[in-house]
MARGU-337601 format. One record per residue (C-alpha): residue number from 1; residue in one letter; x, y, z. Coordinates in Angstrom, 2 decimals. Last residue first. Example, Ala and Ser with C-alpha at 12.3 -4.5 7.8 and 13.67 -1.06 7.14 Angstrom:
R   num   residu        xx        yy        zz
R     2        s     13.67     -1.06      7.14
R     1        a     12.30     -4.50      7.80
This chain:
R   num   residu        xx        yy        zz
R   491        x     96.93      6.67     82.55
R   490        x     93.91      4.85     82.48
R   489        x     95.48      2.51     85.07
R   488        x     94.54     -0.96     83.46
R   487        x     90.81     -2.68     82.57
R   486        x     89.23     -5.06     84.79
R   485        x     88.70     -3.91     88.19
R   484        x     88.92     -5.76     91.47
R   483        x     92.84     -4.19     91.72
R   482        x     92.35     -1.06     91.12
R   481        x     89.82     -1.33     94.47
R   480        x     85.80     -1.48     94.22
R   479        x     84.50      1.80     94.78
R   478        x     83.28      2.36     98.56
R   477        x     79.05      3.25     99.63
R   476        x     77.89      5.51    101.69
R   475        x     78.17      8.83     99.92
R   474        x     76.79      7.35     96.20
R   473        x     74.69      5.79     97.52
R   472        x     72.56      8.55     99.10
R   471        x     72.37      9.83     95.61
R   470        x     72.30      6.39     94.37
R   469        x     68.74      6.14     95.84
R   468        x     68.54      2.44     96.80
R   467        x     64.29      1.61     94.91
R   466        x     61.42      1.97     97.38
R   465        x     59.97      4.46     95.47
R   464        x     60.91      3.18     92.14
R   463        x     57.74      0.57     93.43
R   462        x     55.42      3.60     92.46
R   461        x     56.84      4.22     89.42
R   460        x     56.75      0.48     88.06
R   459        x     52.76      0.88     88.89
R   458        x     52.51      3.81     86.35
R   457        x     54.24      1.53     83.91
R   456        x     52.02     -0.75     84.83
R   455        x     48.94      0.82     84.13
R   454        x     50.01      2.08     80.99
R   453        x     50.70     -1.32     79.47
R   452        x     46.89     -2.40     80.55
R   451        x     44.89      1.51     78.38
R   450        x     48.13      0.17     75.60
R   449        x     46.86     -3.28     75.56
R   448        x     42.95     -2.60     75.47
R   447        x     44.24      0.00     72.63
R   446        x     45.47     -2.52     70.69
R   445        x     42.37     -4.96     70.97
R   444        x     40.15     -1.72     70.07
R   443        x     42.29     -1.40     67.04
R   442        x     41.67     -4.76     66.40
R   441        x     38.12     -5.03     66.53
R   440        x     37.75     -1.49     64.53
R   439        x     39.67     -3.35     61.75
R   438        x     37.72     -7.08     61.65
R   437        x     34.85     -4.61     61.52
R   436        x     32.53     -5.12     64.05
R   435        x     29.53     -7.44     64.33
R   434        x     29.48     -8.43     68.10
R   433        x     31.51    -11.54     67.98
R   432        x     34.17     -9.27     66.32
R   431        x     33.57     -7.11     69.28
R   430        x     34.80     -9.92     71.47
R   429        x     37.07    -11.60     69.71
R   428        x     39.51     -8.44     69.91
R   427        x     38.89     -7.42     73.20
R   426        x     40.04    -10.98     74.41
R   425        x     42.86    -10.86     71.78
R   424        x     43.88     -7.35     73.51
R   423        x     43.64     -9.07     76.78
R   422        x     45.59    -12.19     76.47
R   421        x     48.45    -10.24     74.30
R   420        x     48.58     -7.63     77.32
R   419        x     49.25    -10.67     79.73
R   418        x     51.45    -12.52     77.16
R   417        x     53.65     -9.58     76.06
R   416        x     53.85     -7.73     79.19
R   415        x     54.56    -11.58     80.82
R   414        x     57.70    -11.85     78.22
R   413        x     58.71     -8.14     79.00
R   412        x     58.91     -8.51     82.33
R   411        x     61.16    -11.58     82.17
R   410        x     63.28     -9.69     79.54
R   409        x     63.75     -7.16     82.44
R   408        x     64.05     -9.49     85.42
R   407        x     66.66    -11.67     83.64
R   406        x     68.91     -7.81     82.81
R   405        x     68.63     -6.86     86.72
R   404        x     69.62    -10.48     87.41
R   403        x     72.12    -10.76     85.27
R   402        x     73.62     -7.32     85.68
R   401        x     73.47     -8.61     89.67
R   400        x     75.62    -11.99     88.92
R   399        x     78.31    -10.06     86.91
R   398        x     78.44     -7.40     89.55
R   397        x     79.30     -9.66     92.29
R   396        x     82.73     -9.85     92.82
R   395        x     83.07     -6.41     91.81
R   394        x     80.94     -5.10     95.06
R   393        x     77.97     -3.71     94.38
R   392        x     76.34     -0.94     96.68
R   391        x     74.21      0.69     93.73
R   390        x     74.30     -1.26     91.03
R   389        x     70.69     -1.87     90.44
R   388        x     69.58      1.90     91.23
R   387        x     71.84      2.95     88.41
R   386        x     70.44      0.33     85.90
R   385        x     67.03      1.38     87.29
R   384        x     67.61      4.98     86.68
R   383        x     68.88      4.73     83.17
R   382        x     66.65      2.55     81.59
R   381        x     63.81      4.79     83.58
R   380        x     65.40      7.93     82.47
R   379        x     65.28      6.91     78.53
R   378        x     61.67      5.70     78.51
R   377        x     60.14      9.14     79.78
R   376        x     61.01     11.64     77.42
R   375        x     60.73      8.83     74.23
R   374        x     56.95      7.80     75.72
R   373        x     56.26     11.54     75.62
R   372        x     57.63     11.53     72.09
R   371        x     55.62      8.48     70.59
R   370        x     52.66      9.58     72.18
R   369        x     52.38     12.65     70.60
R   368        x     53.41     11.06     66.98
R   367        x     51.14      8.46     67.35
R   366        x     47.43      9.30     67.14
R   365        x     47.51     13.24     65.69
R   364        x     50.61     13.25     63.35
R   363        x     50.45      9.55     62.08
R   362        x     47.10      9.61     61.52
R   361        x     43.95      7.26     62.69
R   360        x     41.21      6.68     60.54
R   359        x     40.78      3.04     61.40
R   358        x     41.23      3.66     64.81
R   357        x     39.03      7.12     65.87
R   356        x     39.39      6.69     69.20
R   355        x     42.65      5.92     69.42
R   354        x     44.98      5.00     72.61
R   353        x     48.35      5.93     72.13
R   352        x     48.25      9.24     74.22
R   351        x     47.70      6.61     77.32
R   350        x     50.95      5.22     76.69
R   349        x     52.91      8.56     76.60
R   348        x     51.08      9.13     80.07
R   347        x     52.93      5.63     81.28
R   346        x     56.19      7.10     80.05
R   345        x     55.80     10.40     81.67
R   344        x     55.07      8.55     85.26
R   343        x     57.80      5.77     84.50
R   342        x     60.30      8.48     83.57
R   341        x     58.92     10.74     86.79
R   340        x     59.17      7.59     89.36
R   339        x     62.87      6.55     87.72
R   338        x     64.30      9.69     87.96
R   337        x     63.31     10.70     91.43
R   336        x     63.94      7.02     92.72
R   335        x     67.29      7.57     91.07
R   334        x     68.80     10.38     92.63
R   333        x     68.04     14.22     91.79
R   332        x     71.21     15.67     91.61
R   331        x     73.64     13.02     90.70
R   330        x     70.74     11.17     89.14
R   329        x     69.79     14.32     86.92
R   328        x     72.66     14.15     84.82
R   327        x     72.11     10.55     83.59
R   326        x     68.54     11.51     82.92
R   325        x     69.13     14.13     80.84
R   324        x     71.30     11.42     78.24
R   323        x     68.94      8.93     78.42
R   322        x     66.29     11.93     77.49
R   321        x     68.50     12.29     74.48
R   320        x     68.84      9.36     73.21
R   319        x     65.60      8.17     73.82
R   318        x     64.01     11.41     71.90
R   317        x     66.39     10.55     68.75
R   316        x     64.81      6.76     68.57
R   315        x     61.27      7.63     69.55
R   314        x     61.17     10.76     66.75
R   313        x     62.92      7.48     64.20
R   312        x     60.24      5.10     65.24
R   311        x     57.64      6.16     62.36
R   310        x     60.67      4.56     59.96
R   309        x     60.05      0.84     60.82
R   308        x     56.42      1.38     60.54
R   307        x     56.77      2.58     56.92
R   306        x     59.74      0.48     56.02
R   305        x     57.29     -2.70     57.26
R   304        x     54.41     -0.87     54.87
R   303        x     51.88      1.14     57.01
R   302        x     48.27     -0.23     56.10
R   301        x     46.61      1.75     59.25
R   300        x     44.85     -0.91     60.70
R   299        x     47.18     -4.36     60.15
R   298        x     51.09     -2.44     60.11
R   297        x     50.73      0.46     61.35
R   296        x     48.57     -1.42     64.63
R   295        x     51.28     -4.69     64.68
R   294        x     53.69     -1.94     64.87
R   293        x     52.32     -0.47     67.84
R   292        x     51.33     -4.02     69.40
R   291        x     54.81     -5.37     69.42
R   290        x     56.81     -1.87     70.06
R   289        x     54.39     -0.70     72.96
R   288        x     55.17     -4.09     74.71
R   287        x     58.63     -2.56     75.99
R   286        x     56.88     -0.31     78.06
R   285        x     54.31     -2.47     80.31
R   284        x     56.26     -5.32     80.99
R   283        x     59.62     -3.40     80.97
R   282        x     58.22     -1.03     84.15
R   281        x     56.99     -4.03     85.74
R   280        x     60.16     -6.32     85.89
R   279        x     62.46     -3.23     85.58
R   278        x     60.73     -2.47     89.25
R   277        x     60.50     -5.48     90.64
R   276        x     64.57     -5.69     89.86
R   275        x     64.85     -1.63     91.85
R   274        x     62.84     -3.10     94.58
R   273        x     64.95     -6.23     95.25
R   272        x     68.40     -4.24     94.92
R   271        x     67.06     -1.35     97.74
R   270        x     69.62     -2.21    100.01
R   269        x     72.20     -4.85     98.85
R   268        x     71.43     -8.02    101.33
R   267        x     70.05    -10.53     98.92
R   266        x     73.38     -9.91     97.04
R   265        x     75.21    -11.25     99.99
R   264        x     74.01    -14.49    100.01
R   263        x     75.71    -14.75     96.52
R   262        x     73.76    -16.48     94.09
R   261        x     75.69    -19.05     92.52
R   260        x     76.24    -20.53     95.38
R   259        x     79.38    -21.97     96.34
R   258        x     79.83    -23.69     99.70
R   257        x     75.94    -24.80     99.19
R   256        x     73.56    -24.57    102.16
R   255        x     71.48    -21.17    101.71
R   254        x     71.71    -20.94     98.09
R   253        x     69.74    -25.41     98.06
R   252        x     66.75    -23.36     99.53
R   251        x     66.60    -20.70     96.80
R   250        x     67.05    -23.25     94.41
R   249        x     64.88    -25.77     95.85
R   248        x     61.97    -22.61     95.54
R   247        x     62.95    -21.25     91.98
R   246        x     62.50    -25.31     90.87
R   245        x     58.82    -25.55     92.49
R   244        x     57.61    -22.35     91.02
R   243        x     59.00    -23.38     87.19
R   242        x     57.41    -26.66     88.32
R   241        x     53.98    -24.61     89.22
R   240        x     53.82    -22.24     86.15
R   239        x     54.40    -25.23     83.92
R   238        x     51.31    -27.38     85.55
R   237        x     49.28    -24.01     85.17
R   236        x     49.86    -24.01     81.77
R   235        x     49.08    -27.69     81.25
R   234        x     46.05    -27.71     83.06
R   233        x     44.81    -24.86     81.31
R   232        x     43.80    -21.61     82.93
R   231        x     45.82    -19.30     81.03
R   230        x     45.05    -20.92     78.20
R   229        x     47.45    -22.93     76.01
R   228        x     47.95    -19.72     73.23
R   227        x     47.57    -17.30     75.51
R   226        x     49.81    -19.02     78.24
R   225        x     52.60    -20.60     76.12
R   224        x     54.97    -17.81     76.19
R   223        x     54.46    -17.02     80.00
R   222        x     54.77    -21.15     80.72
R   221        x     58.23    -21.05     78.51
R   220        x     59.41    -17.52     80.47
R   219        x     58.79    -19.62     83.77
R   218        x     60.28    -23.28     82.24
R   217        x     63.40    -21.34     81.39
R   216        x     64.02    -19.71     84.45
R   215        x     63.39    -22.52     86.55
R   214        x     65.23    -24.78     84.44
R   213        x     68.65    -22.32     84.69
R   212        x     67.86    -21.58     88.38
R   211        x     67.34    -25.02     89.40
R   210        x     70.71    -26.24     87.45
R   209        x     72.90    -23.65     88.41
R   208        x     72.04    -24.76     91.95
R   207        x     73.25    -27.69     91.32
R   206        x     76.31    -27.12     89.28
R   205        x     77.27    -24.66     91.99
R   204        x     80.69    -23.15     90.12
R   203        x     82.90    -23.69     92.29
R   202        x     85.03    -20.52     93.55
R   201        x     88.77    -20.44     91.89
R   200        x     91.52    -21.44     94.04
R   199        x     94.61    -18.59     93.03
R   198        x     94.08    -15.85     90.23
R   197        x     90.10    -15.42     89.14
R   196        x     90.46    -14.00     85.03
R   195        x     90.54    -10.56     84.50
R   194        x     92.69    -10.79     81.13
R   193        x     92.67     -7.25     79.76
R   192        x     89.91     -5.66     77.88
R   191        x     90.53     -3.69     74.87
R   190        x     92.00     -6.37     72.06
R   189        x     90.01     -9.12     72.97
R   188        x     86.43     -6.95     73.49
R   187        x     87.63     -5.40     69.89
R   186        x     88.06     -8.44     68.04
R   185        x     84.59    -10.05     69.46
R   184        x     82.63     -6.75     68.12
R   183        x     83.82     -6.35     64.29
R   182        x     83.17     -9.96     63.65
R   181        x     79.69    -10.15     65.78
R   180        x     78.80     -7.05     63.94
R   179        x     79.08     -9.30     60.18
R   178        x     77.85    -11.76     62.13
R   177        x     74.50    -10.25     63.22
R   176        x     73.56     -8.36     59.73
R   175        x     72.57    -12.19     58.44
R   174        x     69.65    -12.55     60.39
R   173        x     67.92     -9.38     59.09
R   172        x     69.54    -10.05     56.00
R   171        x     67.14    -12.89     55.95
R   170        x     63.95    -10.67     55.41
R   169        x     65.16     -9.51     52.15
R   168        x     67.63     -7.41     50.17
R   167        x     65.72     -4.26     50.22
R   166        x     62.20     -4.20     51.60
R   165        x     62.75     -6.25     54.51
R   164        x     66.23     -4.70     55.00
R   163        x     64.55     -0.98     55.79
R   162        x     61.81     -2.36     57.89
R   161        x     64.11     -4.50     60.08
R   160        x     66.23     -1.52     60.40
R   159        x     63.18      0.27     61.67
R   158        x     62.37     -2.06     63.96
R   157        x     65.92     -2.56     65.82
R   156        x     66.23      1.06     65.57
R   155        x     63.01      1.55     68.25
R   154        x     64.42     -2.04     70.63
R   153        x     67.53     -0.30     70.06
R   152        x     67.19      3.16     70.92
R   151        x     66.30      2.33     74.74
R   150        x     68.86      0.15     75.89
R   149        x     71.54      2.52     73.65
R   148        x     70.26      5.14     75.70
R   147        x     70.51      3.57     79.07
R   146        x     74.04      2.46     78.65
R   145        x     74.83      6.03     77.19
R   144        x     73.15      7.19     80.69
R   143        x     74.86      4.43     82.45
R   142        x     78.24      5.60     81.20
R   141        x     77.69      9.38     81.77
R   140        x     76.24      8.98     85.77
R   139        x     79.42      6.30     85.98
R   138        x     82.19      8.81     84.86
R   137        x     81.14     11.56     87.20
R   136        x     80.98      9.28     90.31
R   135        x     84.17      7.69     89.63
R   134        x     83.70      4.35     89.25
R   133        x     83.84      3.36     85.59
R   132        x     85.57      0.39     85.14
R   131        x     83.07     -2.18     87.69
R   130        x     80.08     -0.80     86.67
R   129        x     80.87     -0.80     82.94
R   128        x     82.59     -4.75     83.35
R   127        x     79.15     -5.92     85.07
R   126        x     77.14     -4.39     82.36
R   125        x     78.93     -6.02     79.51
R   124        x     79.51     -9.54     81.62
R   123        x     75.71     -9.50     81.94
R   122        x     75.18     -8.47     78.26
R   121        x     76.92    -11.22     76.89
R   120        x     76.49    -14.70     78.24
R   119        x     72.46    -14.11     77.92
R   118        x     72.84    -12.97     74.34
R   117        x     74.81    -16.03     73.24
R   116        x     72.02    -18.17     74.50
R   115        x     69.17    -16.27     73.24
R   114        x     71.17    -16.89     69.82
R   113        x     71.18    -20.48     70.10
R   112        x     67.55    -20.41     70.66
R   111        x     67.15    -18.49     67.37
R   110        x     68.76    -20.85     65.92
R   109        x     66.66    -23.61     66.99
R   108        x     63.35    -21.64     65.92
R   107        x     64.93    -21.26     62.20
R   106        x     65.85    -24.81     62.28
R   105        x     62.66    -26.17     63.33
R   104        x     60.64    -23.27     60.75
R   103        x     62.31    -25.11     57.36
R   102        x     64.53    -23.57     55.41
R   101        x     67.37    -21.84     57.56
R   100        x     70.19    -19.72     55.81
R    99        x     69.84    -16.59     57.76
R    98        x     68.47    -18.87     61.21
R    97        x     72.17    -20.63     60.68
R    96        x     73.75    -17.39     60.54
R    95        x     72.40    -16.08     63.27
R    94        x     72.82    -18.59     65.59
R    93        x     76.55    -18.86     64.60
R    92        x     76.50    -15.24     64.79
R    91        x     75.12    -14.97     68.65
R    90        x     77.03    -18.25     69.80
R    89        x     80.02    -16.39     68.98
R    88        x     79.71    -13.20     70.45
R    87        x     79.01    -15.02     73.77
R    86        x     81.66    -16.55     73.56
R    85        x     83.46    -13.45     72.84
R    84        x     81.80    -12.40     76.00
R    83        x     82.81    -15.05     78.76
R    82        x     85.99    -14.56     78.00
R    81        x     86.73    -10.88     78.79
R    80        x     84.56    -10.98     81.47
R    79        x     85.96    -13.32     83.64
R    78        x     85.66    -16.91     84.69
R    77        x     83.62    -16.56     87.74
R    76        x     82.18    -13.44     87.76
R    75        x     81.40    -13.71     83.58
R    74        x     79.99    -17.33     84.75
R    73        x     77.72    -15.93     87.23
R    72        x     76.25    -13.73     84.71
R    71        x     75.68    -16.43     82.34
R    70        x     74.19    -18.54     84.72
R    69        x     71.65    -15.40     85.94
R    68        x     70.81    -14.79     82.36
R    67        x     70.22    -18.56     80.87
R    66        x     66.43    -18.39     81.44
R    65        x     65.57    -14.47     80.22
R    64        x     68.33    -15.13     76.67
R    63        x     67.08    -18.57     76.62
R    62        x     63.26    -18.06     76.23
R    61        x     63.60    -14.41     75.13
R    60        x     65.15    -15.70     71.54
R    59        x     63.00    -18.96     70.89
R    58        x     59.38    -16.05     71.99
R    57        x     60.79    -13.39     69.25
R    56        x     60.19    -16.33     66.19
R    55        x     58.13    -18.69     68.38
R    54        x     55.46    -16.62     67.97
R    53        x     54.79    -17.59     64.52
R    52        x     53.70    -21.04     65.64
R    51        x     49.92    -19.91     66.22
R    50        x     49.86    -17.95     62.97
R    49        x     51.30    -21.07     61.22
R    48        x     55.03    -20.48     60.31
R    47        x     55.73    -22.36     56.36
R    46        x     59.35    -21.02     56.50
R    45        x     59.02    -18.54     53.69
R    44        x     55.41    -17.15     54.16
R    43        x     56.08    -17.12     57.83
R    42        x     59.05    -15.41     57.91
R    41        x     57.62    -12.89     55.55
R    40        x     54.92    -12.08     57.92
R    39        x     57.32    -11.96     60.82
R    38        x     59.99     -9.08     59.16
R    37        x     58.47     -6.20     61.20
R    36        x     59.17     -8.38     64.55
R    35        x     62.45     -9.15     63.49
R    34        x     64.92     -6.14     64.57
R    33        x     62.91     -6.67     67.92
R    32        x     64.86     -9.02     69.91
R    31        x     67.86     -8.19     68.35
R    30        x     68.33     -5.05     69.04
R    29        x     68.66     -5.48     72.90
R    28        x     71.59     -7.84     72.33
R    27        x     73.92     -6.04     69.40
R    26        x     73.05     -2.68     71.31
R    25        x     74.79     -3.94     74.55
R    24        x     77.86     -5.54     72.85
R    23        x     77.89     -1.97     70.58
R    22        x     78.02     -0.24     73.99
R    21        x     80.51     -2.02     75.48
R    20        x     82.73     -1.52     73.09
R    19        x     81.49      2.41     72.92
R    18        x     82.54      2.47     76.96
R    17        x     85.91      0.77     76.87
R    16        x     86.86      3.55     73.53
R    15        x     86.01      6.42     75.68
R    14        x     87.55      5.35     78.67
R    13        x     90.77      4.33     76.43
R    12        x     90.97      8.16     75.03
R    11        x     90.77      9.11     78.17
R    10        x     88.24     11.84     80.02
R     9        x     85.93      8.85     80.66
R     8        x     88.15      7.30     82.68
R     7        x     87.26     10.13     85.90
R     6        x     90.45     10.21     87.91
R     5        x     90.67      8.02     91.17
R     4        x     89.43      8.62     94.39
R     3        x     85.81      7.29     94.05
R     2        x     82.70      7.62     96.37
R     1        x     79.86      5.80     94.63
């Protein structure tokens, strides 16, 4: 994005802006995977049944995928700088009251309060990043620290997990939440300006916000449901067909409205469509790797939750710095170039995972290699696809297209999750059937997911293709003004 102002990041202010926004990002991805080595605990406390256990990740992803879009509407509307404490808030009131819950209900309705406050925050997050750092220079290094944070968390998120589990408990992995959310809120107040809408303020499209919110939430319900429902139960396929019927009056009821909350023009950003499809795909094969890794440490191998946690840490340091590479290779490279090869190395990484050997399997010779070509390949696509995303977005909008970039993501995961789920459990049953140990079975299940989650990442490459290049972008396309942006002169 052609720029004529002086590159933030070489302020004192830039820097501090971009590690607020940061900790707002890390405080949202982490959290939907800081529990998942906790879950046998949970249940023991709470009185989970295996089928109910879900619930635990599935109550977050429900309303942080099906409130996205509003939420990122709302940060356009109302501004950023609101619209994220309150965010903040919902996420340590949730988290509190899951901390202190003692029955499952309250635990589950918690965590849907925190889905909430996630789904206000990380739009406005992204949308202010885009929209503050627009010199060419300054935006590569923000969406590569973007895209590393993205990618450490869901790793750090597991090992932290690990590391409270067997210290003070599974509900200091609830309780860890507000004590960020009280450092984080203070410091969005105190670095952001005011960037509320000055003169008649666009409606809000109750209506519309209506469909999309219901649709939303009703889709990533139906994917949750599926394995346990059936895939081809009435009921499932009942859910799959309102969610359908609610996306569809919503798109219709965009094209009349005064105000939609979809902008007709963000239909019209080249290359915005692809670069959604592909976080959608990408994310549902990736992001699954942490669920049925761990699940594999954890059930085959005998890992302790510290164990598994701490078997991230390569993945964790590798993200980081591939991220980083990334970042410097859009300028030069563009994103479809980044995003294809990430996907491509990522996919491979998957394929390493798969075990032939599964009850014997090491740490050194099954995961490790795997681990690290997943890390070299995980942090570019974060990267390119947030890049891609933004390309050609005006201010106005950025709020609304974080959302949607960030809704297609956790949408991806969810169906990752059930699809991959559905054919692991398939595998599973079967060779149990069939006399095999209750081990082999599920190590065969696992690597049924990981053979599926490479396939799509692969796929997610091919779709990058067709992805806005911010390369070309980048030379086509005007920064917002000073005015459209939120934070002061850096000066």
């Amino acid at each position: 994005m052609t720029t004529h102002s002086a590159p933030l990041l070489k302020t004192a202010r830039g820097k501090r802006v971009l590690v607020v926004l940061c900790a707002v990002a890390f405080l949202d991805f982490v959290d939907a995977s800081i529990t998942n080595v906790a879950l046998p605990h949970i249940r023991v406390a709470l009185g989970f049944s295996q089928q109910t256990l879900q619930w635990v990740p599935s109550a977050y992803l429900l309303t942080y995928g099906g409130l996205m879009l509003f939420g990122g509407r709302l940060a356009d509307l109302l501004g950023r700088r609101r619209v994220m404490p309150t965010g903040t808030s919902l996420v340590a009131t949730g988290s509190l009251v899951a901390g202190l819950a003692g029955s499952s209900g309250l635990f589950v309705a918690a965590r849907l309060v925190q889905g909430s406050g996630a789904a206000l925050m990380l739009p406005a997050a992204l949308s202010t990043l885009t929209t503050t750092f627009t010199h060419d220079v300054d935006r590569h290094k923000a969406l590569g620290a973007w895209g590393a944070v993205a990618g450490l968390s869901s790793a750090i998120g597991i090992l932290a997990g690990g590391l409270l589990v067997e210290g003070p408990g599974w509900r200091w992995v609830m309780f860890v939440n507000p004590i960020a959310c009280l450092l984080i809120a203070p410091a969005v107040l105190t670095t952001f300006p005011d960037d509320r809408r000055s003169g008649s303020r666009t409606g809000f499209d109750p209506v519309g916000s209506l469909l999309v919110t219901g649709g939303m939430l009703l889709f990533v319900f139906a994917l949750i449901k599926a394995p346990i429902q059936g895939w081809g139960a009435t009921a499932t396929l009942l859910e799959f067909a309102g969610a359908a019927v609610l996306i569809a009056l919503f798109l219709l009821v965009e094209r009349v409205v005064a105000d939609p909350i979809l902008p007709p023009q963000g239909f019209g950003v080249r290359g915005l469509v692809a670069a959604n499809l592909t976080g959608l795909v990408g994310f549902a094969g990736m992001l699954s790797l942490f669920f049925f890794l761990t699940l594999y440490m954890q059930t085959v191998l005998g890992y302790s939750p510290f164990r598994a946690g701490a078997a991230y840490l390569p993945l964790t340091f590798g993200v980081g710095i591939s991220a980083g590479i990334g970042a410097k290779l859009l300028a030069r490279l563009g994103s479809r170039v980044v995003i294809a090869t990430g996907a491509l190395i990522a996919a491979a990484g998957l394929l390493l995972l798969l075990h032939h050997v599964p009850v014997h399997g090491s740490y050194v010779g099954d995961i490790l290699p795997g681990l690290m070509l997943m890390a070299l390949g995980v942090g570019p696509v974060f990267v390119g696809v947030t890049s891609a995303a933004n390309a050609g977005v005006s201010a106005d909008s950025a709020g609304t297209v974080a959302a949607l970039l960030n809704s297609a993501q956790q949408v991806g995961g969810a169906l990752g999750l059930a699809v991959l789920s559905a054919l692991a459990t398939a595998r599973t049953d079967h060779l149990l059937a069939t006399g095999h140990s209750a081990a082999t079975a599920a190590a065969a299940g696992f690597d049924r997911a990981f053979l599926a989650g490479a396939a799509l990442t692969a796929a997610a490459a091919l779709i990058a293709l067709r992805t806005a290049n911010t390369r070309e972008a980048s030379m086509a396309v005007d920064a917002p003004t000073p005015s459209e942006l939120p934070s002061p002169d850096p000066a």
